[in-house]
C-alpha positions as CSV (number, residue, x, y, z in Angstrom):
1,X,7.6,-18.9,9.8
2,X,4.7,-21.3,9.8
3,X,4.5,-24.1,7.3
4,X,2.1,-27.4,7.5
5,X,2.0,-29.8,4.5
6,X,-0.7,-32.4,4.9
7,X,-3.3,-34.3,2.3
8,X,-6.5,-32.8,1.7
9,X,-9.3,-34.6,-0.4
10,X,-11.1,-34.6,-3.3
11,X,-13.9,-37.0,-3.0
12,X,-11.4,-40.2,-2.0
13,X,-8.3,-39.0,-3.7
14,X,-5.5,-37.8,-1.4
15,X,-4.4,-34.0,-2.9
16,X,-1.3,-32.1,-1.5
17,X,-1.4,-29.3,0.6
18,X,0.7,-27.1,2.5
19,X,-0.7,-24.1,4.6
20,X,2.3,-21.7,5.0
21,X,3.0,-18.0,5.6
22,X,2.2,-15.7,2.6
23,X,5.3,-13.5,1.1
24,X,5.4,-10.4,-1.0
25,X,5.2,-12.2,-4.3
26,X,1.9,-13.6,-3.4
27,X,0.0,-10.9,-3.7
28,X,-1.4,-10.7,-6.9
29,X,-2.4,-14.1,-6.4
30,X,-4.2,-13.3,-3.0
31,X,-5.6,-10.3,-4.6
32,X,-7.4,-12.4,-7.3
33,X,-8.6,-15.0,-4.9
34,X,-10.3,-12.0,-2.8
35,X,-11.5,-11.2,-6.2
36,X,-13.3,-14.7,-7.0
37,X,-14.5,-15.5,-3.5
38,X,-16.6,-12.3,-3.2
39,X,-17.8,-11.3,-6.1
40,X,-20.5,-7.9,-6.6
41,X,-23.0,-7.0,-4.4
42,X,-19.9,-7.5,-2.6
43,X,-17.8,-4.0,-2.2
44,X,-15.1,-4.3,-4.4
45,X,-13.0,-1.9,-2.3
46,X,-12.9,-4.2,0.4
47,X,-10.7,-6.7,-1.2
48,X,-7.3,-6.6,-0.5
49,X,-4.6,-4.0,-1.6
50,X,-0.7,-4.8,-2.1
51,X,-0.7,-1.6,0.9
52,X,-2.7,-3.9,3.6
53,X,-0.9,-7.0,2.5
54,X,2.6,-5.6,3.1
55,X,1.1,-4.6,6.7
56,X,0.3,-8.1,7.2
57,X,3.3,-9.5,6.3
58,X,5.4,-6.9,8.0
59,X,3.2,-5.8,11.1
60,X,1.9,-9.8,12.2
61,X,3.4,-12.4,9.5
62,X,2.4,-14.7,12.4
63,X,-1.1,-13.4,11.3
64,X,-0.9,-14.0,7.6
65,X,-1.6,-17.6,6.7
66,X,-2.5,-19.2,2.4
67,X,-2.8,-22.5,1.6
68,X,-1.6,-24.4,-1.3
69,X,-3.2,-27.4,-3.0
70,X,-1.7,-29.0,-5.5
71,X,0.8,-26.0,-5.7
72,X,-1.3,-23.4,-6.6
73,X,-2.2,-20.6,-4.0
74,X,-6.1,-21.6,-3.0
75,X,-6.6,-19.2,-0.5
76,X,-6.1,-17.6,2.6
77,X,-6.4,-16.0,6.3
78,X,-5.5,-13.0,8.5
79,X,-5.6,-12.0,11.7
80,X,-4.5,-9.3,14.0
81,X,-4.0,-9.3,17.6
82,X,-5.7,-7.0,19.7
83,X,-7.7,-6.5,23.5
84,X,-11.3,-7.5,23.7
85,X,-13.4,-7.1,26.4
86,X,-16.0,-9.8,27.0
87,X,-18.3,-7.0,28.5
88,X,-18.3,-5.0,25.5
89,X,-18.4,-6.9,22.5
90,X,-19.9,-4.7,19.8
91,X,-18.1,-3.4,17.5
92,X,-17.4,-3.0,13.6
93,X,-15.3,-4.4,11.4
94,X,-13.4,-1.3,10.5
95,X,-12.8,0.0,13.4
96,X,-11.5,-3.9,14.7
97,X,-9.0,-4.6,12.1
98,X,-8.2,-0.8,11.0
99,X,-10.2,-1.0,7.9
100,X,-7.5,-4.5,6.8
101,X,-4.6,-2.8,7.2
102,X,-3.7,-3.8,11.1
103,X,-1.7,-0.9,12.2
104,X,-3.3,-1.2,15.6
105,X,-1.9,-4.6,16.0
106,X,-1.1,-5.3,19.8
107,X,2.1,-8.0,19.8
108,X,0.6,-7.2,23.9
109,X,-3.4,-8.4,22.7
110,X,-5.3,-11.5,24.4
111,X,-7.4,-11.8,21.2
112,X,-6.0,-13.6,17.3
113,X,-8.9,-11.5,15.6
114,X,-9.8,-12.9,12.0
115,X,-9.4,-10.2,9.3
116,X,-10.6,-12.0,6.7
117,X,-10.4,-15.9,5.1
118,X,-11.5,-16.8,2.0
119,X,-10.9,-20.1,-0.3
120,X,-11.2,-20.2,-4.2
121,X,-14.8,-21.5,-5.1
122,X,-13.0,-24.0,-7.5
123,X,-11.0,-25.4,-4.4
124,X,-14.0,-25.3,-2.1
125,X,-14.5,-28.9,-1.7
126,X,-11.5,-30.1,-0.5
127,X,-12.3,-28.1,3.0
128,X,-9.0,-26.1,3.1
129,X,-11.1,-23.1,5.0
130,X,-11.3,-25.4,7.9
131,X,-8.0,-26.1,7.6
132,X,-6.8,-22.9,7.6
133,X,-9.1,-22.3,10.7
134,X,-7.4,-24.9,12.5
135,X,-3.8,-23.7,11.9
136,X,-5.3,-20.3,13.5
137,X,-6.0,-22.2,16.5
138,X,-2.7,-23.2,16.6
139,X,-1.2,-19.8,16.3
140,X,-3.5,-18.6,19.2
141,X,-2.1,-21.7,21.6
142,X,1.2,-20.7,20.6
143,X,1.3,-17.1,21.6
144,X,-0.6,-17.8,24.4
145,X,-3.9,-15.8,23.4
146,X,-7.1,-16.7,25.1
147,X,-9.0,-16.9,22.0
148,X,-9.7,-16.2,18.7
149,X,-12.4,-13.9,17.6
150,X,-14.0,-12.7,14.3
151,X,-17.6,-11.8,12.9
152,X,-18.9,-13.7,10.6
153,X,-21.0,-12.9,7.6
154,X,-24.5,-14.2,7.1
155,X,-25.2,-14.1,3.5
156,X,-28.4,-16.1,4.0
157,X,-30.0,-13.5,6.4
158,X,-31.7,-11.2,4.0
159,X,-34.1,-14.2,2.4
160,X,-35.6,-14.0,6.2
161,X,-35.2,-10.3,7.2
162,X,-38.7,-9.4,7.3
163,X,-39.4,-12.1,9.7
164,X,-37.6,-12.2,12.3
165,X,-34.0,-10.5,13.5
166,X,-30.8,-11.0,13.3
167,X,-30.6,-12.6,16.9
168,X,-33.4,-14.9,16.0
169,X,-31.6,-16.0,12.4
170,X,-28.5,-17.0,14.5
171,X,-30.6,-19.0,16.9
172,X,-32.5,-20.9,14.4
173,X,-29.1,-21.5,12.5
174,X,-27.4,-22.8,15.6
175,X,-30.2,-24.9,16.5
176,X,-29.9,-26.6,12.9
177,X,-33.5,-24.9,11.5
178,X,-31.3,-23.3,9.1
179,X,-28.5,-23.2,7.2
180,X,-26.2,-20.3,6.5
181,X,-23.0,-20.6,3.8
182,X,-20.8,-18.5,6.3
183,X,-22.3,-18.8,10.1
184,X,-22.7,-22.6,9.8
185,X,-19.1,-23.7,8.4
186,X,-18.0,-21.4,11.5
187,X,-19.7,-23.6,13.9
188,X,-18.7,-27.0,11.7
189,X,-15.0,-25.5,12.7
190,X,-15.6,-25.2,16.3
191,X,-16.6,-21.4,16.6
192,X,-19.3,-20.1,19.0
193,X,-21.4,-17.5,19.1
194,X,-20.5,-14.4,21.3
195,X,-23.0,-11.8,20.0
196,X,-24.3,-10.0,16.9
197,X,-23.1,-7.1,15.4
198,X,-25.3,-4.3,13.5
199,X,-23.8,-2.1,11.1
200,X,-20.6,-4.4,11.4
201,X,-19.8,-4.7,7.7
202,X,-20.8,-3.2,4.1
203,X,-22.9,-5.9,3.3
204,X,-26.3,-6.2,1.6
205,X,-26.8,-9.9,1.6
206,X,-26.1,-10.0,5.9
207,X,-28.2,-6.9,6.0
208,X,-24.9,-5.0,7.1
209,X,-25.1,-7.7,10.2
210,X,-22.2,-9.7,11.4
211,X,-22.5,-12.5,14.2
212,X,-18.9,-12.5,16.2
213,X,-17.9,-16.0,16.5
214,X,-14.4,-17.4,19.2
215,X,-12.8,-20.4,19.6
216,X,-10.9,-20.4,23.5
217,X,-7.7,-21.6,24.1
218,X,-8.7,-25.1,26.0
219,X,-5.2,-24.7,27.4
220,X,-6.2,-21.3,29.6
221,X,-8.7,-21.3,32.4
């Protein structure tokens, strides 16, 4: 099982962390942080349930990652591995990660797909979301996946939906004319654009959009 203590910071002061595998008696705590970190418009249906949780723990606990700071559970990521074809890369987030509950996880897939990672707001300064991102990467060099893969939201993108498209949004953001909460801490972890998504997620503030985002194992051609 996966376990990483390390020092994060607050401002200049050194605060413990470990990033570890989450357990069955987590889950209330995970279900509350899903709860805090997207709050309405956001559905509340999509936030976890103790079903999909037990899937993640039982189908891919390689896949189920939470981090502790200070030792109290701050937040968390999941993934699922699956086959993704390059050619092809539309899709929906449903239909990706079987609506969060993985049961079309492929222990035979190329792809770590991100389910979901979210991080407290009160604990969203000491950058534990990148660190969680990281230890992803980590998982994907060690079972040999070429990549990881996820959409991300883009919770800024309705502000500028009337002028100009979702394609166009992404550009501008990559290109630093913008700033979005979600697609630009993706890239400040290393993620790239592969495409964007229509109709990927329920979402009002992304206009329903999603932008897939990898990160390629440097160690396969």
């Amino acid at each position: 099982m996966y376990r990483k203590e390390l020092y994060v910071f607050d401002q200049d002061r050194p605060v413990p962390a470990v990033i570890r595998g989450y357990r069955e008696e987590d889950f209330a705590d995970l279900i509350r942080i899903q709860q805090e970190s997207f709050p309405p418009p956001f559905p509340p249906e999509l936030w976890w349930n103790e079903e999909q949780l037990h899937n993640h723990v039982s189908l891919f606990p390689e896949g189920a990652l939470c981090v502790e700071a200070n030792g109290e559970i701050a937040g968390s990521m999941t993934g699922l591995l699956v086959r993704f074809d390059p050619e092809r890369p539309g899709h929906r987030w449903e239909d990706m990660t079987d609506g969060g509950y993985i049961r079309n996880h492929d222990p035979e897939g190329d792809t770590l797909y991100v389910v979901d990672i979210c991080v407290r707001p009160s604990f969203r300064k000491l950058g534990l979301g990148k660190w969680l991102m990281f230890s992803m990467y980590e998982t994907v060099v060690r079972l040999g996946a070429r990549r990881l893969l996820g959409g991300g939201r883009m919770p800024g993108y309705r502000k500028f939906a009337a002028e100009m498209t979702a394609e166009r949004y992404v550009e501008a953001v990559v290109k630093g004319e913008l700033k979005d909460p979600v697609v630009t801490f993706l890239l400040r972890c290393g993620r790239t654009p592969v495409s964007v998504a229509a109709n990927y997620l329920e979402d009002e503030q992304s206009c329903h959009y999603g932008v897939l985002m990898e990160w390629r194992n440097p160690f396969l051609a």
